[in-house]
Every structure is written in C-alpha cells, then in structure tokens.
N, C-alpha and C positions, 0 to 999 in steps of 0.2 A: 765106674759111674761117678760122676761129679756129685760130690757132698752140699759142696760150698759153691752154686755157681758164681762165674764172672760177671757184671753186667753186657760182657760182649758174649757169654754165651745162652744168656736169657734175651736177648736181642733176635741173637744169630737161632734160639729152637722154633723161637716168635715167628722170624719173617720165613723160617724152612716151612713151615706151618701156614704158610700165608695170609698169618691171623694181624689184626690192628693190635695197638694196645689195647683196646677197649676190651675187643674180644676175645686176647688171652687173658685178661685180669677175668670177667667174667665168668672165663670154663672154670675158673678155679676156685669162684664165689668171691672175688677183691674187687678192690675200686680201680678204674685206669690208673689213679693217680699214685696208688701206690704199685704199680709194674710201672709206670714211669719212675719213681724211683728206684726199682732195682737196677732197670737198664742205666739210668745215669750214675747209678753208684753212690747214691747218697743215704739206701740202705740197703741193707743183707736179705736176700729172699729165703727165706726159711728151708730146709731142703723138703720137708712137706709137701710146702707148696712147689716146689719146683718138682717132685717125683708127680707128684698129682699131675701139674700139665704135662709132662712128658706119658705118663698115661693116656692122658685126655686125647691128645695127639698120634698117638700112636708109636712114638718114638720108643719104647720098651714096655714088656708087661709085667704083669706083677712076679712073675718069678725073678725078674729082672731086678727087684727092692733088695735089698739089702734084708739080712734076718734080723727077726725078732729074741731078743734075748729071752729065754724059757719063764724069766721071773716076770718082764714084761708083757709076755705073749698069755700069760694067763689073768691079766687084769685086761686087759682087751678081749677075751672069748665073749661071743655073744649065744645068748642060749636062752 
C-alpha cells in the first residue's frame, strides 16, 4: 500500500473512481483546491486522507490499513 502518494497516483485513484476534483476532495471532507494541489505536487496528501478516499472508493477496506501500534490503538478506543 502506498504511504506517501504520488500526485500521479492521486490523480490516476481520482479518475479510476470517476470522481472530479471537486468530488473526491469532498468524500474526504477538503476543499477542491486542496486535491488540486496534491495532484499538481505543490503539496503532500496526508496518507489519512489518502487511506480514507481509497476507502471511500472502494479501492481497499479497512483490513487493508496498515496497523495500529498497541500504545496508539489504546488512545483511540472509543467506549
């Protein structure tokens, strides 16, 4: 799984997705204009946000994350 995407592969999950910018900045609660800067590379997409669209999408599901380190996974339990 890509940590760090490219802007050609936030581009390339975007148009498989056959979403605008609009509408993938959107599913993932951001502004267009900041997916237009991931895609033009003028900044780094967070991998957050990039797991969250490829969720959104369909493209992998959550067994598919990366794990939670046991020290961090117990400050995020919700109860």
């Amino acid at each position: 799984m890509i940590h760090d995407p490219t802007p050609e592969a936030v581009a390339t999950a975007r148009q498989r997705a056959g979403h605008t910018q609009a509408q993938a900045a959107a599913a993932v609660g951001m502004t267009a204009r900041a997916w237009q800067q991931y895609e033009s590379g003028d900044r780094s997409m967070p991998a957050s946000a990039w797991w969250l669209y490829l969720l959104r999408v369909g493209r992998i599901t959550l067994a598919d994350l990366p794990a939670i380190p046991e020290r961090q996974r117990a400050a995020v339990r919700v109860g």
